[in-house]
C-alpha positions as CSV (number, residue, x, y, z in Angstrom):
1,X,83.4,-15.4,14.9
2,X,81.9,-16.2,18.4
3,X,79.6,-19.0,18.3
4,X,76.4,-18.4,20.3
5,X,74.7,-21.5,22.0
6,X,71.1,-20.2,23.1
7,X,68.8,-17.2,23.2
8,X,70.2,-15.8,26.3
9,X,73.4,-15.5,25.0
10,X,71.9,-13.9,21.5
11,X,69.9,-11.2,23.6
12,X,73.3,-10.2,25.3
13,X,75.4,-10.2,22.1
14,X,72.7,-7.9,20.0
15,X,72.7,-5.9,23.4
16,X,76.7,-5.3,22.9
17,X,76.5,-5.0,19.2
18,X,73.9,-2.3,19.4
19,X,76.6,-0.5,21.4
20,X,79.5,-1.6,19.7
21,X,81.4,0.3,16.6
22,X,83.3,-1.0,13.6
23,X,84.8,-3.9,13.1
24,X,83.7,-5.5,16.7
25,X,79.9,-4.5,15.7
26,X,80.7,-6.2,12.4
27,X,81.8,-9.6,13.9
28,X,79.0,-9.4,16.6
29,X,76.4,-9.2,13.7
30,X,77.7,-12.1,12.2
31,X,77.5,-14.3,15.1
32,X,74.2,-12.8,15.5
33,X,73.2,-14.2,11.9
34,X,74.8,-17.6,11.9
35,X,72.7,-18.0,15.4
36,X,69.5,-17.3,13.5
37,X,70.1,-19.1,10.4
38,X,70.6,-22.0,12.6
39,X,67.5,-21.8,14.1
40,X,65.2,-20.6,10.9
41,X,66.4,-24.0,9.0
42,X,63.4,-26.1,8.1
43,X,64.8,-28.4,10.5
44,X,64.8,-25.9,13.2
45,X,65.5,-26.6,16.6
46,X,61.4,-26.5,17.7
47,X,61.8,-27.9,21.0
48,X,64.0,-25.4,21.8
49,X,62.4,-22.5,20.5
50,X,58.8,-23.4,21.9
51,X,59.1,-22.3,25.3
52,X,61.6,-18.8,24.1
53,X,59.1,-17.7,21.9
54,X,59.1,-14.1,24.1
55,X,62.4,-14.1,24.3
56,X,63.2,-14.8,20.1
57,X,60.6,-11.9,19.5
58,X,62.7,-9.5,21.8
59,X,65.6,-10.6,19.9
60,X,64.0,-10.4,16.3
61,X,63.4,-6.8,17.2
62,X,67.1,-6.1,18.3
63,X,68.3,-7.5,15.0
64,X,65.9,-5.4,13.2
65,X,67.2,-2.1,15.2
66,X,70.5,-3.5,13.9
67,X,69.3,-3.7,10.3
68,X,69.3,-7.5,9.7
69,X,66.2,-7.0,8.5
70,X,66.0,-10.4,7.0
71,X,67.2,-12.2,9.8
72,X,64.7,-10.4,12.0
73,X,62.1,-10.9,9.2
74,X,62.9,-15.1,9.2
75,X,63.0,-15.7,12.8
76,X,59.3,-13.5,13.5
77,X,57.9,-15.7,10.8
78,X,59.3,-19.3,12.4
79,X,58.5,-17.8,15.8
80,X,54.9,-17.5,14.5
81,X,55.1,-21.1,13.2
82,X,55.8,-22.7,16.3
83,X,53.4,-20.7,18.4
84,X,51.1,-22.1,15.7
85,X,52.1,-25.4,16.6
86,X,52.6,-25.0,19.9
87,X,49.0,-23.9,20.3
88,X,47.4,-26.6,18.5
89,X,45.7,-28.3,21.5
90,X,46.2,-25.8,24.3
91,X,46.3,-21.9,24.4
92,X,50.2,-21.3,26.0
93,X,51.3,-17.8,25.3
94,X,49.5,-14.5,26.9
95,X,48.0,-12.0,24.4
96,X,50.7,-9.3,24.9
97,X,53.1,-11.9,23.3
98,X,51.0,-11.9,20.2
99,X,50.5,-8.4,20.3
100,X,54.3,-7.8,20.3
101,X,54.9,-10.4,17.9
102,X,52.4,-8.6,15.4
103,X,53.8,-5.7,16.1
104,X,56.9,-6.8,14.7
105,X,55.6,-8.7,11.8
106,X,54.1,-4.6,11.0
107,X,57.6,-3.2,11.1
108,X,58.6,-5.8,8.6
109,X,55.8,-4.6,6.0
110,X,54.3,-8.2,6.8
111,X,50.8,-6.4,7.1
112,X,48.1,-9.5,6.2
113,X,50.3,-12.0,9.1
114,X,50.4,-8.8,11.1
115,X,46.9,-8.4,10.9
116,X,46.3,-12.2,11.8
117,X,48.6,-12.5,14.7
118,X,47.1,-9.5,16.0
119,X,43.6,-10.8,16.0
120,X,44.8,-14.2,18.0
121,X,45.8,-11.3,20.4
122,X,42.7,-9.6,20.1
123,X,40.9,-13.0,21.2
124,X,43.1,-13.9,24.0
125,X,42.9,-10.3,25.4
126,X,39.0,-10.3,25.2
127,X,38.5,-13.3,27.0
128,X,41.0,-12.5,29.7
129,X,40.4,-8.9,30.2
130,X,44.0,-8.1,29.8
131,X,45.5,-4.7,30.1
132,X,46.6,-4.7,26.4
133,X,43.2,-4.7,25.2
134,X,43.4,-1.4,24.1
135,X,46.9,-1.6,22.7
136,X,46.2,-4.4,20.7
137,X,42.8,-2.7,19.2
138,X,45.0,0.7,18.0
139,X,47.7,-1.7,16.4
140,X,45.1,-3.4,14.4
141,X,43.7,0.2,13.5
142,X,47.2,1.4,12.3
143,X,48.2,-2.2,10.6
144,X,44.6,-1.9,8.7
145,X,45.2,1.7,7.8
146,X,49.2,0.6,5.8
147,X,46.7,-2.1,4.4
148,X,44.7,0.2,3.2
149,X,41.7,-0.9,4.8
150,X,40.1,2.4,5.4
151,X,36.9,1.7,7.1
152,X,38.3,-1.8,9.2
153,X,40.8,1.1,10.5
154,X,38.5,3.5,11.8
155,X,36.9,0.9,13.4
156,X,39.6,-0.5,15.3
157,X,40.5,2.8,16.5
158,X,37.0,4.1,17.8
159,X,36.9,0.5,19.5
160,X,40.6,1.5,21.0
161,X,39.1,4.7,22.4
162,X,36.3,3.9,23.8
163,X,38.4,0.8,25.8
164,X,40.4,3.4,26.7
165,X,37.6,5.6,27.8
166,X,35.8,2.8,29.6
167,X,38.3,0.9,31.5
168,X,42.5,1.9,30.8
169,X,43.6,5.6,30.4
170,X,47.0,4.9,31.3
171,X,48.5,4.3,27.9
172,X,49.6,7.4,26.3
173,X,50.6,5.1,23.2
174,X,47.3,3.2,22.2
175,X,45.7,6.5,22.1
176,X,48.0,8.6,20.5
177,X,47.9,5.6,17.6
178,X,44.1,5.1,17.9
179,X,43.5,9.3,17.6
180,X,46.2,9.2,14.7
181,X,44.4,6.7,12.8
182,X,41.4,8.3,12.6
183,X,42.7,11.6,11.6
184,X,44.4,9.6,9.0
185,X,41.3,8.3,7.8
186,X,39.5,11.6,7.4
187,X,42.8,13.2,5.7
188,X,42.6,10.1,2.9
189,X,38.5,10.4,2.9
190,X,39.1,14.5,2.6
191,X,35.9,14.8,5.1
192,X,36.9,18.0,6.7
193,X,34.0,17.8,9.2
194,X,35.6,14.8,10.5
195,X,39.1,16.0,10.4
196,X,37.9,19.4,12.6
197,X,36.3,16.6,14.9
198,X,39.6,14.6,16.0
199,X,41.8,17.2,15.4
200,X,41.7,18.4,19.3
201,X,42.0,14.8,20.4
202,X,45.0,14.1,17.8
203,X,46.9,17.0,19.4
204,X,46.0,15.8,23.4
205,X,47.3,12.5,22.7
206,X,50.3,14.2,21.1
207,X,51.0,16.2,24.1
208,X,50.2,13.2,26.2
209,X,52.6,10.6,24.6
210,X,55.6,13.4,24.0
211,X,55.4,14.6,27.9
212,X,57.1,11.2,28.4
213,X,59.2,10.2,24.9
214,X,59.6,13.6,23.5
215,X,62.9,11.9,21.5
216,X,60.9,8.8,20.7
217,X,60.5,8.2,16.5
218,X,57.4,7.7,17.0
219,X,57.0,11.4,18.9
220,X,59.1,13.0,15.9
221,X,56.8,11.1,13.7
222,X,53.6,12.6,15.5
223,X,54.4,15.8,15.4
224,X,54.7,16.0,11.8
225,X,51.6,14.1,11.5
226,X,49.7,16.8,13.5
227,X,51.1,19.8,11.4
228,X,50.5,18.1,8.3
229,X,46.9,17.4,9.6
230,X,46.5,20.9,10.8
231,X,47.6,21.6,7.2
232,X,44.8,20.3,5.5
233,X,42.4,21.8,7.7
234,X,43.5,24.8,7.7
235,X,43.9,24.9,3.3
236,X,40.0,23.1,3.5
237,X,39.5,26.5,5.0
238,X,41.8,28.9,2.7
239,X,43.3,29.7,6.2
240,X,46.5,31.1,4.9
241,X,47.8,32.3,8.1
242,X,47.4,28.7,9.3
243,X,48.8,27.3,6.2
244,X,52.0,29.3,6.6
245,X,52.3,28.4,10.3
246,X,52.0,24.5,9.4
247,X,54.5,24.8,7.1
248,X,56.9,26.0,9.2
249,X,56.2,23.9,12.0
250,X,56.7,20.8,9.2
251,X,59.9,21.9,8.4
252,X,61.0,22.1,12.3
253,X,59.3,19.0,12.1
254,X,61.4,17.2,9.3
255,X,65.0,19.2,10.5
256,X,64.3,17.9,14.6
257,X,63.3,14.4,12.8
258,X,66.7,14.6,10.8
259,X,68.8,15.6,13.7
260,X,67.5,12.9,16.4
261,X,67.2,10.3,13.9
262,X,69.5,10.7,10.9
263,X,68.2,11.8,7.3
264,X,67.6,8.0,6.1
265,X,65.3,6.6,9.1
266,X,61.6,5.8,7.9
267,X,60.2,8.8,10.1
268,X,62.5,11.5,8.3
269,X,61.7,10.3,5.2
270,X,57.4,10.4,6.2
271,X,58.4,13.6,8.0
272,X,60.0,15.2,4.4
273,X,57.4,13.6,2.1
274,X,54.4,15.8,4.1
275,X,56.5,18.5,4.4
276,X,56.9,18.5,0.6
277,X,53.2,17.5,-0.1
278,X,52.3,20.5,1.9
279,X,54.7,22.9,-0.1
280,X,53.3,21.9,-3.8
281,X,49.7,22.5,-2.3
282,X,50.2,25.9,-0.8
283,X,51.9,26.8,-3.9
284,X,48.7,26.7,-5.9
285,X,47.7,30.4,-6.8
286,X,50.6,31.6,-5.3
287,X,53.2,34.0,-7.6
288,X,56.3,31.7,-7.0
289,X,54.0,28.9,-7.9
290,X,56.0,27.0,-10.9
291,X,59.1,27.3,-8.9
292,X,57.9,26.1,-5.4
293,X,56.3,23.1,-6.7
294,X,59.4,22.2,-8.6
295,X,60.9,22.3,-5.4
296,X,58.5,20.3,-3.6
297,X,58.8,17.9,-6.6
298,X,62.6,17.2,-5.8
299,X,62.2,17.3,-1.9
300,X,59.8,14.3,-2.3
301,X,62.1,12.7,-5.0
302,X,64.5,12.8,-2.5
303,X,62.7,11.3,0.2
304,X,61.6,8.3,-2.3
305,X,64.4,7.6,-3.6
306,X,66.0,7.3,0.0
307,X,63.0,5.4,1.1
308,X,63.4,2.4,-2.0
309,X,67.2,2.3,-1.1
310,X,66.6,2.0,3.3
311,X,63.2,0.3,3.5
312,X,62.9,-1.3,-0.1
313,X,61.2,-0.7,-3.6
314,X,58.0,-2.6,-2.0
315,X,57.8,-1.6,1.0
316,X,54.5,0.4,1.5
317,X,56.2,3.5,2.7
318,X,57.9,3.5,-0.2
319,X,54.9,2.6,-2.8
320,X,52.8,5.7,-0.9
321,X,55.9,7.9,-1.9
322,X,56.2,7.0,-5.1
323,X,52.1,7.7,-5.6
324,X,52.5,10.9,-4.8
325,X,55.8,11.5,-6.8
326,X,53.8,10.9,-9.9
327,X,50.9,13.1,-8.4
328,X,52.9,15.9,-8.2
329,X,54.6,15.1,-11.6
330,X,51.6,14.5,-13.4
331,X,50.6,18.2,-12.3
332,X,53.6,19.8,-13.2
333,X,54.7,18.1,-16.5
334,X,52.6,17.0,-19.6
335,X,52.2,13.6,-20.3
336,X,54.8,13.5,-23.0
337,X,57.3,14.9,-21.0
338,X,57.4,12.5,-18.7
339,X,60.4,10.0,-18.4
340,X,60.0,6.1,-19.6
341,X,60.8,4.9,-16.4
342,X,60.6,1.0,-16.0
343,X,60.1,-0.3,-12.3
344,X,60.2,-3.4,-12.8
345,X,60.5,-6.5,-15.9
346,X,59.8,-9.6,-14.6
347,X,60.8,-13.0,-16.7
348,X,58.9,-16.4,-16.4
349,X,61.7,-17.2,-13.8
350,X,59.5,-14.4,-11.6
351,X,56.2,-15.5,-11.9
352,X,55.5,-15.6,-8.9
353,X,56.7,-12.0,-7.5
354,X,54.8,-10.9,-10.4
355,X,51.4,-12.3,-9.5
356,X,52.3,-10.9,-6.0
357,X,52.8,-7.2,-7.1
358,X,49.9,-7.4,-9.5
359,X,48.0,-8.9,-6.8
360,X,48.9,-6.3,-4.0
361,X,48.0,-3.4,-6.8
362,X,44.7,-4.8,-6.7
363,X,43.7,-5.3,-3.4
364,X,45.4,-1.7,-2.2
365,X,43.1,-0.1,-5.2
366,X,40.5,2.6,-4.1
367,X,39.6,3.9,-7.4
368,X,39.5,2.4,-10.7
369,X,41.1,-0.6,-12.2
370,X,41.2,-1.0,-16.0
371,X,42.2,-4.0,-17.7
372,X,42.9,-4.7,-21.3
373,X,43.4,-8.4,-21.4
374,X,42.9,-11.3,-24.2
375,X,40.1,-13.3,-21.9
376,X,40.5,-11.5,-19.1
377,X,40.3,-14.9,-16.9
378,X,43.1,-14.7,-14.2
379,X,40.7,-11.4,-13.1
380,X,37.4,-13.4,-13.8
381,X,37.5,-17.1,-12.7
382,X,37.8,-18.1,-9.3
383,X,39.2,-21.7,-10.0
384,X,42.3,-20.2,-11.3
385,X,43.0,-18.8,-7.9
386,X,45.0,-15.7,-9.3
387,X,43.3,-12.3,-9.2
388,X,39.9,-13.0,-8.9
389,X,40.0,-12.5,-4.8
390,X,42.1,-9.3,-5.3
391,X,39.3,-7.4,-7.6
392,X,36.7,-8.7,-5.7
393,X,38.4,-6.8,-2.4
394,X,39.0,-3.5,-5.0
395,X,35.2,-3.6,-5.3
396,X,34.1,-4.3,-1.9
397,X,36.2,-1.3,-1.1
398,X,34.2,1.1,-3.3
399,X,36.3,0.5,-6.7
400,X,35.4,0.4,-10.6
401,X,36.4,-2.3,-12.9
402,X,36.8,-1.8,-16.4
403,X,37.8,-4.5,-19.0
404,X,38.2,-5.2,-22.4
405,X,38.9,-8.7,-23.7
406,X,39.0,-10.0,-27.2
407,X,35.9,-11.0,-29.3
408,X,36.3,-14.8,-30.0
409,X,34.9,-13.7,-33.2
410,X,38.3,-11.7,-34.9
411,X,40.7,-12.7,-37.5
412,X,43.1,-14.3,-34.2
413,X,40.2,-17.4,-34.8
414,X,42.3,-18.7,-37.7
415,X,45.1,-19.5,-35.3
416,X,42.9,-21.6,-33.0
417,X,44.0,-24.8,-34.3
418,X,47.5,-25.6,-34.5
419,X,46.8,-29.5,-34.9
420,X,48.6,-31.0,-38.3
421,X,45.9,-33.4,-38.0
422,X,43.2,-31.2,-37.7
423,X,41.1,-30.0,-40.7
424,X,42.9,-26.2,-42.0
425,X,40.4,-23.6,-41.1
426,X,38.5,-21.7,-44.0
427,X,35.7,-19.7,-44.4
428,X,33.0,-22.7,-43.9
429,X,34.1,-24.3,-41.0
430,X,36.0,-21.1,-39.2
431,X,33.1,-20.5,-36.9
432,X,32.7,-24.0,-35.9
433,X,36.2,-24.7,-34.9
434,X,36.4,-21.6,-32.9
435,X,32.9,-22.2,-31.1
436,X,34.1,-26.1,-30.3
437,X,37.8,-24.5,-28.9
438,X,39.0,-25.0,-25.5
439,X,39.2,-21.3,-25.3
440,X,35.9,-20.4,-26.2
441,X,33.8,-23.5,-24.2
442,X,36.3,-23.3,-21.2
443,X,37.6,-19.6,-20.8
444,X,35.4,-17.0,-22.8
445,X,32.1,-18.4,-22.2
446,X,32.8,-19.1,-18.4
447,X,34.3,-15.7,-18.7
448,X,31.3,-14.1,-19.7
449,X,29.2,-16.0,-17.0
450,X,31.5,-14.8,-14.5
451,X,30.9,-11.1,-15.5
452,X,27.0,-11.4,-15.3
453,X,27.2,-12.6,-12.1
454,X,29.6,-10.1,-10.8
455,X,27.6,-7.2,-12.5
456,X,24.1,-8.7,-10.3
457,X,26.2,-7.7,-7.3
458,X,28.4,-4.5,-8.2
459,X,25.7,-2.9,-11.1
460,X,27.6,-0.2,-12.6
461,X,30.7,-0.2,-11.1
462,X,32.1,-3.1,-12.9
463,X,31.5,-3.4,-16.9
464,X,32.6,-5.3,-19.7
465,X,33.7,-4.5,-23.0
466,X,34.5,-6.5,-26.3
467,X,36.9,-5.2,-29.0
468,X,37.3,-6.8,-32.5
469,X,41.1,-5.6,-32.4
470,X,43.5,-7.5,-32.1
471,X,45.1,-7.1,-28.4
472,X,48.9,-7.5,-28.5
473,X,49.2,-7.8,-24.8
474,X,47.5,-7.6,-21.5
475,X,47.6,-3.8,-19.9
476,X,46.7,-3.7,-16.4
477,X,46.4,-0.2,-14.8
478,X,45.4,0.7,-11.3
479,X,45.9,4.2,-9.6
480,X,49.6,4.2,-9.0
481,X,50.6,1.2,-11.2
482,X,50.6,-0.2,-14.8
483,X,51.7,-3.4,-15.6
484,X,52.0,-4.9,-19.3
485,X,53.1,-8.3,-20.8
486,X,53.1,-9.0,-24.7
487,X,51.8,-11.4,-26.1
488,X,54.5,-14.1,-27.8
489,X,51.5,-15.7,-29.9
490,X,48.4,-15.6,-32.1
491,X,47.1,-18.6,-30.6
492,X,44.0,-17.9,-28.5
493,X,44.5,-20.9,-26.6
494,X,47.8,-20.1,-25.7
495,X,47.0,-16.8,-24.7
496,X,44.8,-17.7,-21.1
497,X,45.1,-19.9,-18.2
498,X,48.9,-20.2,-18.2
499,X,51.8,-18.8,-16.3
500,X,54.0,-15.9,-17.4
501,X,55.7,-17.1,-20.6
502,X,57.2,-14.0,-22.0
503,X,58.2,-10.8,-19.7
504,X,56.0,-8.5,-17.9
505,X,56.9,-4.5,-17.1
506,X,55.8,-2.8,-14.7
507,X,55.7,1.3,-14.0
508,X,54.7,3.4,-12.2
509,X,52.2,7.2,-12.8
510,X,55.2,8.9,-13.3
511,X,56.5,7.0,-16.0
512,X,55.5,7.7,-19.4
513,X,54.3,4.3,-20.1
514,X,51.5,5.1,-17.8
515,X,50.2,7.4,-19.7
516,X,50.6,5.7,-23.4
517,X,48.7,2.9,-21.9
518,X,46.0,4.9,-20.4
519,X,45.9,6.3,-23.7
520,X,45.6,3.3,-25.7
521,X,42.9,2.4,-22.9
522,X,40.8,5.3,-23.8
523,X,40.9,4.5,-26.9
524,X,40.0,0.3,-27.0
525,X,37.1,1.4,-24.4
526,X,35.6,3.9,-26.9
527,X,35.7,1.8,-29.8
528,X,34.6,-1.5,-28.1
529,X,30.9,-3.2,-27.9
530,X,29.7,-3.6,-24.5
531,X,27.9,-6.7,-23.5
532,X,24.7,-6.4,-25.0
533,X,26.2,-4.3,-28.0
534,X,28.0,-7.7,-28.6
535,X,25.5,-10.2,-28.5
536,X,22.7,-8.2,-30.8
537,X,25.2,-8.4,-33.4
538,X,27.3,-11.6,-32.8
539,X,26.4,-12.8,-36.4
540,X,27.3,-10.0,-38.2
541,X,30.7,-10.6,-36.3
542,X,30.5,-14.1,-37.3
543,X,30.0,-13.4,-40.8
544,X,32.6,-10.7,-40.9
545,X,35.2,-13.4,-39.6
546,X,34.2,-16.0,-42.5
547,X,34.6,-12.9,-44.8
548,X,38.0,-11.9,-43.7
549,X,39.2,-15.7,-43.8
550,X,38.1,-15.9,-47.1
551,X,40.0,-12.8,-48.2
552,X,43.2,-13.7,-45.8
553,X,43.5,-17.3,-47.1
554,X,45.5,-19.0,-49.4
555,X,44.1,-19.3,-53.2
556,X,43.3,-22.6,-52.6
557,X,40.8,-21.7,-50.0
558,X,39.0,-18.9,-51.4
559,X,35.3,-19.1,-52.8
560,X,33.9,-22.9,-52.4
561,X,36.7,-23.7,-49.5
562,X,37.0,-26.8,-51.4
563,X,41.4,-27.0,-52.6
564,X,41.8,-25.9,-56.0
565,X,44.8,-28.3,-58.1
């Protein structure tokens, strides 16, 4: 293995191993990774890679076009450190070199630094006037739009096209991406009025940016993006001539994106999921109907499963597949047909890449979030620093939030003391012990607090609900994701504020977990109090607690409570 000594030498090596073949591409690559290890170490060569920083983003971008994705991944993100650093006191590095560099952090799925290195560009552009302006504005839009960040998205790109319109019309690429991104947005929004509105200007800027890079991914990627947009428009109309011409020009969409760019690149597979999409909904109605949608169903398992193997199982490409795997399979197949299919089961070791997908379910939620949960406070109280920021995004964005937590006032209460010490709990003093309980004074009442204040702000679209169940674990379900962990105790206290001490699953709509625990869900919410239900009857709950202790309890404890010889 050639040892490479400094950037220069890196940039020429990726440069031969991108044209290289076998066993001499194999040797470059591992140069090319010992080089970057060496320089993504915590004790990093800084000096050194301070006044580069252009040059190591050019080169994070060959190694990603050579899939060392994690190499590229390591040396963007300590590239981003040092400008950091490098910046502290002074402002050294031109806004195109934060635009590219955000960019790149987008290609890596790295959407929320993306996002932020993209707005230190967006600053440095604005107060210099630079040419990128416009660039940089569109690449916010489309980085907004994988974040799911509908309305910041359409935003950016109106902004992008009316820089464009006022000052820079030569870059066929900001407004192709700016005109995409809005079409986008009114295809997820379904506003068909919107849609017919930057359809035209989606198919200029097509024509535009393919005149010059008519081979380019991202022309191959357009192309299908237009049909599939013309698609919609044209079923929002029951247009079937124009649905059956859209199809087609899908498929010659997905076959040229196959033959320039092989059948696992990310634009195939975006190119074969729409093409699929577009077959299940022109099926509808149609005599074939059963059979074409099956079809379309394993097209687009194709494409995901591809897509989890190439780009990864959390890559957002990916998770959008997968949501409309179990869209189409949730049409097509009864709930109890549907396989148990396990994505995920994370251990205590994981705790931490469990908080993160929980976390990322939340904030890319839309729709509704249902919780069934024991106190509910990693979603409730800010000072734990868990979920709390993620829901409050789901709701900003126009969500619901639905929960269920335990009543402190169940037959779990006679488990709240586990102290030797400690008087035995009976049905005099069970109330009392519960009500003096960390859990009740320091998680369910702050809990509760929590709620009220939340409800002043988001009214009906976030509610509350008690159940005198017992809960056996917490059952998190967004729109495209479930997530359950058991619980391992009776022990209220033991229950809340602490990390992952068991396992927790996660699946996906298509599995059939997803639909027990929606289920069980419907159920709980049905049979639980809400709020003020609770509170007009807390004594009655009370009492029915001492009553249940009493008939639970030992011999010695029944009737006086006093311990019979």
């Amino acid at each position: 293995m050639t040892t490479i000594a400094n950037v220069s030498e890196a940039l020429a090596t990726a440069e031969d191993a991108l044209e290289a073949h076998g066993a001499a591409r194999s040797d470059l690559k591992e140069s090319l990774a010992g080089y970057v290890e060496r320089l993504t170490t915590p004790e990093g060569p800084y000096a050194l890679l301070r006044p580069h920083a252009r040059q190591h983003i050019n080169l994070a971008q060959l190694l990603l076009a050579l899939d060392l994705k994690e190499r590229s991944h390591a040396l963007a993100a300590v590239t981003l450190r040092h400008m950091e650093l490098a910046e502290a006191d002074q402002e050294l590095f031109a806004a195109d070199t934060w635009n590219e560099l955000g960019s790149l952090l987008a290609e890596h799925d790295d959407l929320d630094r993306a996002r932020m290195v993209l707005n230190y560009a967006l600053n440095r552009a604005q107060r210099a006037a630079a040419p990128e302006l416009a660039r940089i504005l569109a690449n916010l839009s489309a980085v907004s739009l994988r974040a799911g960040h509908l309305e910041d998205a359409k935003v950016w790109a109106q902004k992008a096209v009316a820089v464009l319109g006022r000052y820079y019309g030569g870059d066929p690429e900001a407004r192709l991406t700016a005109d995409w991104v809005r079409v986008e947005v009114a295809s997820i929004r379904r506003d068909t009025a919107e849609l017919s509105r930057t359809l035209d200007d989606f198919a200029a800027s097509v024509d535009w940016f393919t005149s010059f890079k008519d081979d380019d991914p991202k022309a191959v990627a357009a192309r299908s993006a237009l049909a599939q947009a013309r698609f919609q428009a044209a079923k929002a109309v029951q247009d079937e001539a124009g649905i059956e011409a859209e199809l087609g020009e899908l498929e010659i969409a997905h076959l040229r994106a196959a033959a320039l760019l092989g059948a696992d690149h990310q634009e195939t597979l975006v190119a074969q999921a729409a093409l699929a999409t577009a077959e299940f909904d022109a099926a509808d109605g149609t005599a074939c109907c059963a059979t074409r949608r099956l079809q379309a169903v394993s097209l687009l398992d194709s494409a995901t499963a591809r897509a989890a193997a190439t780009l990864g199982r959390d890559h957002s490409q990916t998770l959008a597949l997968r949501a409309a795997l179990a869209d189409m399979r949730g049409a097509t197949a009864p709930s109890d047909e549907l396989p148990y299919l396990i994505e995920h089961v994370y251990t205590p070791q994981e705790n931490s890449a469990r908080n993160k997908a929980k976390g990322d379910a939340l904030r890319q939620e839309r729709n509704v979030i249902r919780l069934i949960a024991h106190a509910g406070a990693s979603f409730f109280l800010k000072d734990l620093k868990l979920f709390h920021p993620q829901v409050i995004h789901a709701l900003n964005q126009g969500s619901y939030f639905y929960a269920i937590i335990s009543s402190p006032w169940n037959n779990l209460g006679i488990f709240t003391k586990h102290d030797a010490t400690a008087e035995r709990p009976n049905s005099h003093n069970i109330v009392d012990i519960i009500a003096a309980s960390d859990y009740y004074s320091k998680t369910f009442l702050h809990v509760i607090d929590a709620y009220r204040t939340l409800r002043e702000t988001y009214h009906d679209r976030i509610e509350l609900r008690l159940t005198h169940i017992d809960i056996p674990g917490s059952t998190l379900l967004t729109t495209g994701r479930g997530f359950f962990e058991p619980y391992i105790t009776s022990n209220p206290e033991r229950r809340t504020r602490r990390k992952l001490n068991v396992l927790e699953v996660e699946f996906h709509q298509d599995s059939r977990y997803y639909a027990d625990s929606r289920a069980e869900f419907d159920i709980q919410w049905e049979l639980a109090s809400t709020l003020d239900q609770f509170e007009a009857s807390e004594d009655q709950h009370k009492t029915a607690l001492r009553d249940a202790v009493r008939a639970q309890s030992d011999d010695r404890f029944k009737g006086d409570g006093e311990p019979r010889p």
